[in-house]
MARPA-446871 format. One record per residue (C-alpha): residue number from 1; residue in three letters; x, y, z. Coordinates in Angstrom, 1 decimal. Layout:
BEGIN
+-----+------+--------+--------+--------+
: pos : code :     px :     py :     pz :
+-----+------+--------+--------+--------+
: NUM :  ala :      X :      Y :      Z :
...
+-----+------+--------+--------+--------+
This chain:
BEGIN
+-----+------+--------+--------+--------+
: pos : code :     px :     py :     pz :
+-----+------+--------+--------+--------+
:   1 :  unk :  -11.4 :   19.6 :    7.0 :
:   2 :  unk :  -14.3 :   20.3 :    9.5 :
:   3 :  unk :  -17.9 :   19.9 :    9.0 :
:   4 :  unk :  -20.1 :   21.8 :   11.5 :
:   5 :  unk :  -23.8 :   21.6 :   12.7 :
:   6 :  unk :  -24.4 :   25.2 :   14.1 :
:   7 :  unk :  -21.7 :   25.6 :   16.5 :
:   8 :  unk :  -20.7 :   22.2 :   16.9 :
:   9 :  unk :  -17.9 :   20.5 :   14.9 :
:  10 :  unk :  -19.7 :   16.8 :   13.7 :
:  11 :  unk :  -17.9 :   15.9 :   11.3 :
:  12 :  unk :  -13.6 :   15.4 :   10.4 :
:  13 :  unk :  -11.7 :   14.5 :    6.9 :
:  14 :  unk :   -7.9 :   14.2 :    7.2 :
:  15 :  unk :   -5.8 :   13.8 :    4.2 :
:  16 :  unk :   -1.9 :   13.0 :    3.0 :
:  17 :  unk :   -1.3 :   15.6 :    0.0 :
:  18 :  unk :    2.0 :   14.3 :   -2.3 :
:  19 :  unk :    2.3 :   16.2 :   -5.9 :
:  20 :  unk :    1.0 :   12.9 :   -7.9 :
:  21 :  unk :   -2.1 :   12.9 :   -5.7 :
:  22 :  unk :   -4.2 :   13.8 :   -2.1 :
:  23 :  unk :   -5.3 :   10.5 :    0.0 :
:  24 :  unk :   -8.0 :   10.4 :    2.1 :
:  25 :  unk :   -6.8 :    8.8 :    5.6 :
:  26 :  unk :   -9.9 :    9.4 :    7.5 :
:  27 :  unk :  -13.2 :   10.5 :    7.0 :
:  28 :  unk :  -16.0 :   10.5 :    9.7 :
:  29 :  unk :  -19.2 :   11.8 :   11.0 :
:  30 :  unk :  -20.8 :   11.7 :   14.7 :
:  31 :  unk :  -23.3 :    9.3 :   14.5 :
:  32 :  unk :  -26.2 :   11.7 :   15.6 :
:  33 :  unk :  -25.7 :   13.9 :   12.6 :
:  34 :  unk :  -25.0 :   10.5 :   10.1 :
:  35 :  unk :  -27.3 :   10.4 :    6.8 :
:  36 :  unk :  -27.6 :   14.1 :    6.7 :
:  37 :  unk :  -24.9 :   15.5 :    3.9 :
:  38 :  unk :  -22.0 :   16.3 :    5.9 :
:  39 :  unk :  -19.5 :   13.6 :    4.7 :
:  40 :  unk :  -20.2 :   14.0 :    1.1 :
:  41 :  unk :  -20.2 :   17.8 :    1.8 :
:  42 :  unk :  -16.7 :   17.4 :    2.9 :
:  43 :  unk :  -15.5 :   15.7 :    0.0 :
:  44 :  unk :  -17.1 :   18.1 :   -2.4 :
:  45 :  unk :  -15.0 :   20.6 :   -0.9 :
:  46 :  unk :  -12.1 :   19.0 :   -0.5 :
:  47 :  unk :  -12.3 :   18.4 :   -4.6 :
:  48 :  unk :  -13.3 :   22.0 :   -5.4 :
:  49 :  unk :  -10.4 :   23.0 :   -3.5 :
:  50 :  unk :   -7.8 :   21.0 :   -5.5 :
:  51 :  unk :   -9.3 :   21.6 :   -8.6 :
:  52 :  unk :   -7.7 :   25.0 :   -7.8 :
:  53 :  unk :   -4.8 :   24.1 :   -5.7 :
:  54 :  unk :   -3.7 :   20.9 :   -7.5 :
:  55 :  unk :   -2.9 :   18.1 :   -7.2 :
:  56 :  unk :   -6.1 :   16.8 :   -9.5 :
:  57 :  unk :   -6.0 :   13.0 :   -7.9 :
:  58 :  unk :   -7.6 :   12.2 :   -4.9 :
:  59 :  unk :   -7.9 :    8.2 :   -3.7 :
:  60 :  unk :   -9.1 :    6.7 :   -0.9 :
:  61 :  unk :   -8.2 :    3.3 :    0.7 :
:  62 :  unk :  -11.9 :    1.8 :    2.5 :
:  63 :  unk :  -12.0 :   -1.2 :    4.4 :
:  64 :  unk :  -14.6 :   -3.2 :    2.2 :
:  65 :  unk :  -16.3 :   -3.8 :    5.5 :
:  66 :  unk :  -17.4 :   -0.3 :    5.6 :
:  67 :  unk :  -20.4 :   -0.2 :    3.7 :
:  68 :  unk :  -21.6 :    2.9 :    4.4 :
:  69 :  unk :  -18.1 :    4.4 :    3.5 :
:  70 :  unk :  -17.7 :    2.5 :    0.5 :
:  71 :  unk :  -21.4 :    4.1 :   -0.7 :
:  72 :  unk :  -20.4 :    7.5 :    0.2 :
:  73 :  unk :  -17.5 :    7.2 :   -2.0 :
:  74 :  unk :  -19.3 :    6.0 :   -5.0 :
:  75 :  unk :  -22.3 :    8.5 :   -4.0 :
:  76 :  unk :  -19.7 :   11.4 :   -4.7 :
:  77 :  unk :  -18.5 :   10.1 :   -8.0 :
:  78 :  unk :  -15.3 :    8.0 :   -6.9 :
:  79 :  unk :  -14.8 :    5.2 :   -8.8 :
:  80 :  unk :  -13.5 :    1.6 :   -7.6 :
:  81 :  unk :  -10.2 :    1.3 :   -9.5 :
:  82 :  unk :   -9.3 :   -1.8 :   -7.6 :
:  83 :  unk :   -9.7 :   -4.0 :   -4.6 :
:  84 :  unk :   -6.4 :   -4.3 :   -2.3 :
:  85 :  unk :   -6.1 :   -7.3 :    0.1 :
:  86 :  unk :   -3.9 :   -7.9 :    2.6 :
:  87 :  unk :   -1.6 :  -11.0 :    2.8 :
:  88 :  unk :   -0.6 :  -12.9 :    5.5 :
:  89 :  unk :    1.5 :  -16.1 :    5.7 :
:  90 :  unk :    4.2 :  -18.4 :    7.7 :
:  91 :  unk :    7.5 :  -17.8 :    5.9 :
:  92 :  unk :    9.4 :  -21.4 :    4.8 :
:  93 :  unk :   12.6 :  -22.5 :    6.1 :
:  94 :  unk :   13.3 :  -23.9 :    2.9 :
:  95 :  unk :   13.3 :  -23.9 :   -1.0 :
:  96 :  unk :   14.3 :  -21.1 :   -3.1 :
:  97 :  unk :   17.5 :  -23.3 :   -4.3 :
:  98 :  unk :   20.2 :  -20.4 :   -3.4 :
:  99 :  unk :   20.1 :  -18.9 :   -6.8 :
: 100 :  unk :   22.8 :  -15.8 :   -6.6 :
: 101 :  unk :   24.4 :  -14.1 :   -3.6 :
: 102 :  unk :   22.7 :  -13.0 :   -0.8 :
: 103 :  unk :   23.1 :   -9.2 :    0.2 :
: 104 :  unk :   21.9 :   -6.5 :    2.7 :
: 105 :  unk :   20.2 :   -3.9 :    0.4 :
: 106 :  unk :   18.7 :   -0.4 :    1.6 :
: 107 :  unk :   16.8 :    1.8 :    0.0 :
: 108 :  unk :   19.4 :    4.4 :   -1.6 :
: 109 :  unk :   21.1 :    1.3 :   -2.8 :
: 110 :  unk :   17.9 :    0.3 :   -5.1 :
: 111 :  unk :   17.7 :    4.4 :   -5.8 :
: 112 :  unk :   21.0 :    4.4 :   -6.9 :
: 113 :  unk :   20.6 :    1.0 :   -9.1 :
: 114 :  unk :   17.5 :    2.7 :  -11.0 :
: 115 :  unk :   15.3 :    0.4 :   -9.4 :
: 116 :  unk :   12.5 :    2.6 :   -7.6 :
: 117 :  unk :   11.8 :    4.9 :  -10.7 :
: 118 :  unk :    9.9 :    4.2 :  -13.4 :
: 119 :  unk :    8.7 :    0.6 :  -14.1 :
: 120 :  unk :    7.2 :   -0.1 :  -10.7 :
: 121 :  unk :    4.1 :   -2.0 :  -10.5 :
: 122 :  unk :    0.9 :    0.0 :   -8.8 :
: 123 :  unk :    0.7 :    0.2 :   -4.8 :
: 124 :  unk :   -1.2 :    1.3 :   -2.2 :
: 125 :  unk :   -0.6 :    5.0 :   -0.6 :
: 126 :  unk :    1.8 :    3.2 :    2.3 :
: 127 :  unk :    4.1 :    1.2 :    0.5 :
: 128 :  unk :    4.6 :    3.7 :   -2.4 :
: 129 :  unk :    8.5 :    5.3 :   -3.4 :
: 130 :  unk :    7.5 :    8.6 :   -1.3 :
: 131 :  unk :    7.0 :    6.4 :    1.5 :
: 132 :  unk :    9.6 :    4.2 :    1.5 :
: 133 :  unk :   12.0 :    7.4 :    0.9 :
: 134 :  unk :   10.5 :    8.9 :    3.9 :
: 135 :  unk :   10.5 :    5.6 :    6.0 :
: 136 :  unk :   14.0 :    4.7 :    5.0 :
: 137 :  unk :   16.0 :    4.4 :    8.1 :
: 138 :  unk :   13.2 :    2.1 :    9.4 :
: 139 :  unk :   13.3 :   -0.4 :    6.4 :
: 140 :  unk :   15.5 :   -3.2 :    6.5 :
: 141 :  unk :   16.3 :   -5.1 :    2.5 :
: 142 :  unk :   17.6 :   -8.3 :    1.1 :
: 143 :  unk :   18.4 :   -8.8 :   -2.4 :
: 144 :  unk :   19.3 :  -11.5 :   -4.4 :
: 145 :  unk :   22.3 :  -10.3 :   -7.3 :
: 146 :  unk :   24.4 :  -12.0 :  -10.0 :
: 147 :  unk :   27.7 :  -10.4 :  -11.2 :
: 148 :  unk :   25.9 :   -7.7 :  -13.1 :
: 149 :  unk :   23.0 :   -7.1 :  -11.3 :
: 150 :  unk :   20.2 :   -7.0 :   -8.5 :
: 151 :  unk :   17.8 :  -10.0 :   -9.6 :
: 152 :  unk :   15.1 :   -9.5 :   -6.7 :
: 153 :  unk :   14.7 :   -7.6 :   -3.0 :
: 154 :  unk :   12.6 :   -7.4 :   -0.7 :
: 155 :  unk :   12.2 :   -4.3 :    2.0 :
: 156 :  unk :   10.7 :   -5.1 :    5.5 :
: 157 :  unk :    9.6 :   -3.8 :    8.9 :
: 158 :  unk :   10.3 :   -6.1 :   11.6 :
: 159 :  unk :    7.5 :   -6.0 :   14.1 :
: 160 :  unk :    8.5 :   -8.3 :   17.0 :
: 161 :  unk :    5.8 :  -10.5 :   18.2 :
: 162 :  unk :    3.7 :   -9.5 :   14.6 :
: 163 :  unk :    6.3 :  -10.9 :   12.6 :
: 164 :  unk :    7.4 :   -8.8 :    9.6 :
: 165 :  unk :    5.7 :   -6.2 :    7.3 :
: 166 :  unk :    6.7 :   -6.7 :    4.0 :
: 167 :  unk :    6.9 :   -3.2 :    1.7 :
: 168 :  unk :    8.5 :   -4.7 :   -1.5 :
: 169 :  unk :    8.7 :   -8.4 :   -2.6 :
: 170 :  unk :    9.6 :   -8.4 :   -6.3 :
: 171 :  unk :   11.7 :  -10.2 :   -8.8 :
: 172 :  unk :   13.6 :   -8.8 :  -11.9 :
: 173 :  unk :   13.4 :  -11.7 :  -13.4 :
: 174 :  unk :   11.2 :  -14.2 :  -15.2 :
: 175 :  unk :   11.6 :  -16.8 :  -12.3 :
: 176 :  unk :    8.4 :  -18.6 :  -11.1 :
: 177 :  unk :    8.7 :  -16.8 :   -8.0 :
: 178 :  unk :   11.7 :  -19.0 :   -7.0 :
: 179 :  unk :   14.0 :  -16.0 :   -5.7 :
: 180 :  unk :   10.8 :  -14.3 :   -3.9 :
: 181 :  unk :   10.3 :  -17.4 :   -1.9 :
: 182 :  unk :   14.1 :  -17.4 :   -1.2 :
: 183 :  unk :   14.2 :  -14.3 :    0.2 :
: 184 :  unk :   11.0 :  -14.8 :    2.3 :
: 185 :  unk :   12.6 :  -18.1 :    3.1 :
: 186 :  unk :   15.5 :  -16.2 :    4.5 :
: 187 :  unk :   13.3 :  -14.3 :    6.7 :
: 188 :  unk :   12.1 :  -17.7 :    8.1 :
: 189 :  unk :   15.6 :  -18.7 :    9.1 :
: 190 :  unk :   16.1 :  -15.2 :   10.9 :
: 191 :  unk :   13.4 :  -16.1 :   13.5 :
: 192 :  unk :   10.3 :  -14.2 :   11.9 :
: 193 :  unk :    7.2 :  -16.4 :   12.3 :
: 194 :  unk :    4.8 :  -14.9 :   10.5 :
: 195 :  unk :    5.0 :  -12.0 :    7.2 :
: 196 :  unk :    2.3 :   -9.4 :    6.1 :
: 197 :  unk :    2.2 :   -7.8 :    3.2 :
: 198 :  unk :   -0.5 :   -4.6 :    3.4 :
: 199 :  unk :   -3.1 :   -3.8 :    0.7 :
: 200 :  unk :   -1.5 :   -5.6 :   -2.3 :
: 201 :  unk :   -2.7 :   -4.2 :   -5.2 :
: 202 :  unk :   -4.2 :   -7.1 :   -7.8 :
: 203 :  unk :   -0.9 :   -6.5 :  -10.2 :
: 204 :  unk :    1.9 :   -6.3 :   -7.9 :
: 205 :  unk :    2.2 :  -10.4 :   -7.6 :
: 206 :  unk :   -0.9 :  -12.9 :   -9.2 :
: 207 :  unk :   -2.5 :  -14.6 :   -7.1 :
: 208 :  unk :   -1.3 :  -18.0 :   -8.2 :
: 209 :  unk :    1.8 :  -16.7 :   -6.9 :
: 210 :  unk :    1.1 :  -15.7 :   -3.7 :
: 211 :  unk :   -0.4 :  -19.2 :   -3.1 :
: 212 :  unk :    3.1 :  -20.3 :   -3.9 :
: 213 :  unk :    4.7 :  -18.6 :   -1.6 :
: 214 :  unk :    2.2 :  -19.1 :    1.1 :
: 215 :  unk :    0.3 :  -16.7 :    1.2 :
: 216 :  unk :   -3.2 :  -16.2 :    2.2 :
: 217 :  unk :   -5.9 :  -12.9 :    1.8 :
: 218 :  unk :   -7.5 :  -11.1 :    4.8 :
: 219 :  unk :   -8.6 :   -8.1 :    4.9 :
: 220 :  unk :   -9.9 :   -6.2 :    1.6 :
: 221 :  unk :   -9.9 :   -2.9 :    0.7 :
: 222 :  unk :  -11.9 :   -0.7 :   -2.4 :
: 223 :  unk :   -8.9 :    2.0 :   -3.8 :
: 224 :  unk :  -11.5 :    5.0 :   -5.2 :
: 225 :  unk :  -10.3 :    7.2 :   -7.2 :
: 226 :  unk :  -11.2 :   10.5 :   -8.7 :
: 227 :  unk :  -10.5 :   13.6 :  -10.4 :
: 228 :  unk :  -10.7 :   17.0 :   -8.2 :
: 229 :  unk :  -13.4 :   19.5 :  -10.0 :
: 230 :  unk :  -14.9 :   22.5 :   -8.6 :
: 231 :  unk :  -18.9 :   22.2 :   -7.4 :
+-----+------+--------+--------+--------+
């Protein structure tokens, strides 16, 4: 969407639109026409116009640093669902005792194992099943499996000099968070230096966990949230 000023175009909101919900990527207004209606003008219309067209959800990912953004937001009756935070620490060369055997997994293979549907734990617009579908033949896996079954994976991105982006860390079972650290552990011994994990939602791993595994917050994020409804 565009928001003019006469002629002049002052003002852009771009969007992702999936059937569970639209994200707001980008929102901004030149800063000679700030503080004068255009931003929440364009979010008004952008919810009157799925409150015909569907989908009803609309979220947006803001920097907490934003301020200004964070106010428009809550100005035009988004509401802070959570705060996301993203992780960054130096993957062990150790621990994680070898529990199970140690496979290559992709993401058809966790598809086809039922272990992308239902069940998952919130996440942020990026690392969600759409995306990871999408992103597939970019995403490398690991998983840790018995005799009968997957017990814990973990999808990644590896980024050269930046290390790895981690997509999916989780464990199917009730563990302590020994296989996670395993698997991250493995990273470690393949040469990556340093893991991120983007905008973690609060309960995807607890904290104490993360601290664990090494782990430590940077940047933060507010997820809004609302429901599309016509002006």
């Amino acid at each position: 969407m565009v928001a003019f000023a006469g002629g002049d175009s002052v003002g852009v909101l771009i969007g992702a639109k999936r059937p569970s919900g639209t994200l707001i990527h980008k929102i901004a207004v030149h800063p000679d026409h700030r503080r004068q209606g255009h931003g929440r003008h364009m979010l008004t219309s952008l919810g009157s116009k799925l409150s015909i067209l569907g989908p009803p959800r609309i979220i947006a990912e803001v920097p907490e640093a934003l301020a200004p953004a964070c106010a428009l937001f809550a100005a035009s009756g988004y509401v802070e669902q959570a705060r996301l935070t993203d992780y960054v620490g130096v993957p062990s060369q150790g621990g994680g005792g070898g529990t199970g055997f140690l496979i290559p997994v992709t993401i058809d293979d966790l598809a086809a194992n039922g272990l992308l549907g239902e069940g998952q734990p919130p996440v942020c617009w990026e690392r969600s099943v759409e995306t990871l579908t999408a992103r597939k033949d970019d995403i490398a896996g690991l998983a840790i499996a018995s005799e009968e079954r997957i017990e814990a994976y973990i999808l990644y991105i590896e980024r050269g000099n930046e290390g790895a982006e981690i997509l999916s860390l989780r464990s199917l079972v009730d563990d302590a968070g020994e296989r996670q650290h395993q698997l991250l552990a493995h990273l470690g011994t393949r040469g990556v230096e340093t893991v991120r994990i983007p905008k973690l939602h609060p309960a995807e791993i607890p904290s104490q966990l993360l601290d664990t595994l090494g782990l430590q917050s940077a940047k933060k994020y507010g997820l809004y949230v609302t429901t599309a409804r016509s002006a």
